[in-house]
C-alpha positions in Angstrom: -50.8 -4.4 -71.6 -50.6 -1.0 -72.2 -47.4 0.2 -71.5 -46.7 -3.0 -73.9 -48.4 -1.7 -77.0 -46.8 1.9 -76.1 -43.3 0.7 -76.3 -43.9 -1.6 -79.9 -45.4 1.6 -81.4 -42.4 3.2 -80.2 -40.2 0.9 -81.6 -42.3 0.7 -85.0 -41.9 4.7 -85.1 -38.1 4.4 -84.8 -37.8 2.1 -87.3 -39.6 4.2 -89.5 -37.5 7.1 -89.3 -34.3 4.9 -89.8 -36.0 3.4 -93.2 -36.7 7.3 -94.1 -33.2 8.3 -93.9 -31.8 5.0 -95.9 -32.0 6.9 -99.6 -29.3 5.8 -102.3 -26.3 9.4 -101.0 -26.5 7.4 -97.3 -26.3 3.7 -98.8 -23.3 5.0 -100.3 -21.9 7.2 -97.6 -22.2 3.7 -95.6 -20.6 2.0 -98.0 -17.1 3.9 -98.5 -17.1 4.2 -94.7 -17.4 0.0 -94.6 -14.0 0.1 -96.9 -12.1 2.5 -94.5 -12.8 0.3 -92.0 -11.8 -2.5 -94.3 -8.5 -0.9 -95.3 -8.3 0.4 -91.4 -8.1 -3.5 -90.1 -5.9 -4.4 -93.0 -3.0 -1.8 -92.0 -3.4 -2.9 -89.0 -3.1 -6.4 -90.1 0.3 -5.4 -91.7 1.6 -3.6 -88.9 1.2 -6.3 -86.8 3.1 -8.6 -88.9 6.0 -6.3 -89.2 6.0 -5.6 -85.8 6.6 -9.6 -85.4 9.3 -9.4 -87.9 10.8 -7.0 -86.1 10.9 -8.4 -83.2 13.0 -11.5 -84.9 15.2 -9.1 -86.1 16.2 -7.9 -83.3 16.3 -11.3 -81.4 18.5 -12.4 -84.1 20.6 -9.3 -84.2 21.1 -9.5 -80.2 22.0 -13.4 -80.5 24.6 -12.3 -83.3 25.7 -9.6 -81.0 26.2 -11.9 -77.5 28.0 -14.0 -80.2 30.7 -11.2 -81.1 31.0 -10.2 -77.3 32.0 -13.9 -76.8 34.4 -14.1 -79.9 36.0 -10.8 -78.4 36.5 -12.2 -75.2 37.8 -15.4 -76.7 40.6 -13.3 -78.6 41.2 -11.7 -75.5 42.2 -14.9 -73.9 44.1 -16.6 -77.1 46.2 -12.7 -77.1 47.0 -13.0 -73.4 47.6 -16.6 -73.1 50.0 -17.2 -76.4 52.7 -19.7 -75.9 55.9 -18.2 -76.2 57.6 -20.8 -77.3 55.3 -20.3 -80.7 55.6 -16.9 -80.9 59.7 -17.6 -80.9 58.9 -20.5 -83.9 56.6 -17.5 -86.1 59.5 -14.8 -85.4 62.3 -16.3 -85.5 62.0 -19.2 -88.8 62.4 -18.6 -92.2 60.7 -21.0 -94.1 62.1 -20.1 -97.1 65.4 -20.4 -96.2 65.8 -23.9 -95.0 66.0 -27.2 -96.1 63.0 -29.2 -96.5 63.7 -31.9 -93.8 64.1 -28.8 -91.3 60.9 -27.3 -92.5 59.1 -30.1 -92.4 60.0 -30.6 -89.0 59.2 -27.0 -87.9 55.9 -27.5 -89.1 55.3 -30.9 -87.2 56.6 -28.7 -84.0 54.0 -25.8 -85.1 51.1 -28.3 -85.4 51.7 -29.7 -82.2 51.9 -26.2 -80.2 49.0 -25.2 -82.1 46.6 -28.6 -81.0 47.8 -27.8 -77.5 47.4 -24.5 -77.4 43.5 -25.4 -79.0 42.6 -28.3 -76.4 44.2 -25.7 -73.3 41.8 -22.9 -75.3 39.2 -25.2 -75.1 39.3 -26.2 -71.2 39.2 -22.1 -70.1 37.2 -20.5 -73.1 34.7 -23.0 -72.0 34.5 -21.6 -68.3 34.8 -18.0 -69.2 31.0 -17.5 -69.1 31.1 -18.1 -65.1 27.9 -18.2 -63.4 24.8 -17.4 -65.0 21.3 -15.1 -63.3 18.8 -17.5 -62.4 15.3 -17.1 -64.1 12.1 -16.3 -61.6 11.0 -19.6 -61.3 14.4 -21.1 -60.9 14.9 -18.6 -57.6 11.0 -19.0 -56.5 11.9 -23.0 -56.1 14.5 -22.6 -53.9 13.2 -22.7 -50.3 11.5 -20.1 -48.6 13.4 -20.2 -45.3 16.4 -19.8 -47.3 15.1 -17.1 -49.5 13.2 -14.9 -46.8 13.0 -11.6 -48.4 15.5 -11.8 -50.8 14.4 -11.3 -54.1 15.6 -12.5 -57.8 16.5 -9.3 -59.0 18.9 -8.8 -55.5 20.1 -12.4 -55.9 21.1 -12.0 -59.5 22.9 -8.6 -58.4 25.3 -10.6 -55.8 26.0 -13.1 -58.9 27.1 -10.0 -61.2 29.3 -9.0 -58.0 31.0 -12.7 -57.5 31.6 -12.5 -61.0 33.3 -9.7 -61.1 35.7 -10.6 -58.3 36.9 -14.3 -59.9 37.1 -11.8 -63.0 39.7 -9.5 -61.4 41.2 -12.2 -60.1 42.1 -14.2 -62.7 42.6 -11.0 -65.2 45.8 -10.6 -62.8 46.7 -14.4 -62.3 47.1 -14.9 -66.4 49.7 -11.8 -65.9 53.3 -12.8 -65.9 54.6 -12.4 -61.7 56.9 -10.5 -62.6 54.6 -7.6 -64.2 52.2 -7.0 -61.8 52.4 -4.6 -58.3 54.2 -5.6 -55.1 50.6 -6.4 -53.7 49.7 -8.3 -56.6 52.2 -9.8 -56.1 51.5 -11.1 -52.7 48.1 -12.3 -53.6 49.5 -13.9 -57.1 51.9 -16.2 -54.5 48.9 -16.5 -52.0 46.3 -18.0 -54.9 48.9 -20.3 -56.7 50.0 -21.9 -53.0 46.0 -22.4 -53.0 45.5 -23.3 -56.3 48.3 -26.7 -55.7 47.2 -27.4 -52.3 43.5 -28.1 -53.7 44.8 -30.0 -56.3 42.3 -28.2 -58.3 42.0 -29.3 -62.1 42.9 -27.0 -65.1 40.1 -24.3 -65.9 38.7 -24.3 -61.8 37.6 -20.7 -60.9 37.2 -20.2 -57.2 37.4 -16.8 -54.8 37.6 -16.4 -51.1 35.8 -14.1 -49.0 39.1 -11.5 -48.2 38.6 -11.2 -52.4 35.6 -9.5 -52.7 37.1 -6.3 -50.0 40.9 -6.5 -51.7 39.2 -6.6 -55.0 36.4 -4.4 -55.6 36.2 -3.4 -52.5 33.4 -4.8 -51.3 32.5 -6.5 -48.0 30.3 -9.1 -47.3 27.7 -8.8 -44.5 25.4 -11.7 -43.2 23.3 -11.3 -46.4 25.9 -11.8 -48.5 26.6 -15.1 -46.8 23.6 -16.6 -47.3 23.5 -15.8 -50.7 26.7 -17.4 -51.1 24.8 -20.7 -48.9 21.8 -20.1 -51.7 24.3 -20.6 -54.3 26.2 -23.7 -53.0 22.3 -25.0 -52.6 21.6 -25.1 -55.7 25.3 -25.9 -57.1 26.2 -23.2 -58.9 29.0 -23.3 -56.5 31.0 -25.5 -54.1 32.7 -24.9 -50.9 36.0 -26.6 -50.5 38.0 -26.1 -47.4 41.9 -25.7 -47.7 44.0 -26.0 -44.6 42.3 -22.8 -42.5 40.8 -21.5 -45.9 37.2 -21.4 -47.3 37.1 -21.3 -51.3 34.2 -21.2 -53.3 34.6 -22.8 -56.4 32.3 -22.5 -59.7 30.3 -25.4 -60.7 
């Protein structure tokens, strides 16, 4: 009962010496200190918010920027793949110089090259984006037998590499024969005799295991393997036999 009263009178006394310091200079001081505060959490208010448009910004500026790698790549391909027969039309007509009848039926020939060339641009451009990572949760539903201690980040590594090969590849397979090296040669014959005995449609991307060693020299251990097994598992690729020959072919 005691110690009960001591500790209210000490509370009574320490509210009396707060009330005796309150005079009109520390109202005031408490005051202005209230608005910093104030203006404190309403800078940081604002940074906030331009920190999100930032952010925006920069999403939008890195969506514009995939966009301009694509339409690079995409001239690229319309550059290297250019009829010839159409570039023979554009250097060799003068428009201005023939009848009407003949021009008009220049143009007709133009028209068509140029929707075929468009639907052929169409069928590749579409397939130049090869295989894509696969997010964390898309790799941590894939079996764990099959995964063992594999891990996204390694997985995504080995898709970089396998695109990289059917890359080189097919950078030397839209070459004309006749430019490329004696090897290049070899393996330009090699892929074509492939290419008709699987009967594979227009705009089919595949590679072989010899590709990744004559390639980028790189060579494929039992790791690699399965990863190649993960990937067929969860059809980002298929794996076609051809006579004696295992291709794996993009999805």
């Amino acid at each position: 009962m005691e110690n009960r009263l001591l500790q209210r009178i000490e509370g009574l006394k320490q509210g009396i010496n707060i009330l005796a310091g309150l005079n009109d200079e520390n109202a005031e001081a408490c005051a202005k200190l209230n608005c910093t505060v104030g203006d404190l959490k309403s800078g940081i208010n604002e940074l906030r918010t331009a920190l999100e448009n930032k952010k925006v910004f920069i999403e939008k500026m890195k969506k514009l920027s995939d966009e301009l790698e694509y339409l690079n790549d995409y001239m690229d391909h319309v550059e290297n793949n250019f009829p010839e027969e159409l570039s023979e039309i554009m250097q060799n007509a003068n428009i201005e110089n023939i009848s009407p009848k003949v021009q008009l039926r220049n143009e007709s020939n133009i028209q068509l090259t140029s929707f075929s060339l468009k639907q052929s641009l169409d069928v590749k451009s579409s397939r130049e984006v090869l295989l894509h990572h696969v997010s964390v949760q898309e790799f941590n539903k894939i079996h764990k037998y099959m995964r063992g201690r594999l891990t996204a980040e390694s997985f995504n590594a080995f898709i970089d590499i396998l695109n990289s090969v059917i890359q080189k590849k097919y950078s030397i397979l839209k070459q004309p024969k006749n430019k490329l090296k004696h090897n290049e040669q070899e393996l330009y014959v090699k892929w074509k005799r492939l290419e008709k005995s699987a009967a594979f449609p227009p705009g089919t991307y595949f590679c072989m295991a010899d590709d990744f060693s004559t390639l980028i020299n790189y060579k494929l251990d039992k790791s690699s393997f399965n990863k190649l097994v993960i990937l067929r598992h969860i059809k980002l690729i298929k794996e076609v036999r051809c006579n004696n020959d295992t291709l794996y072919v993009v999805n």
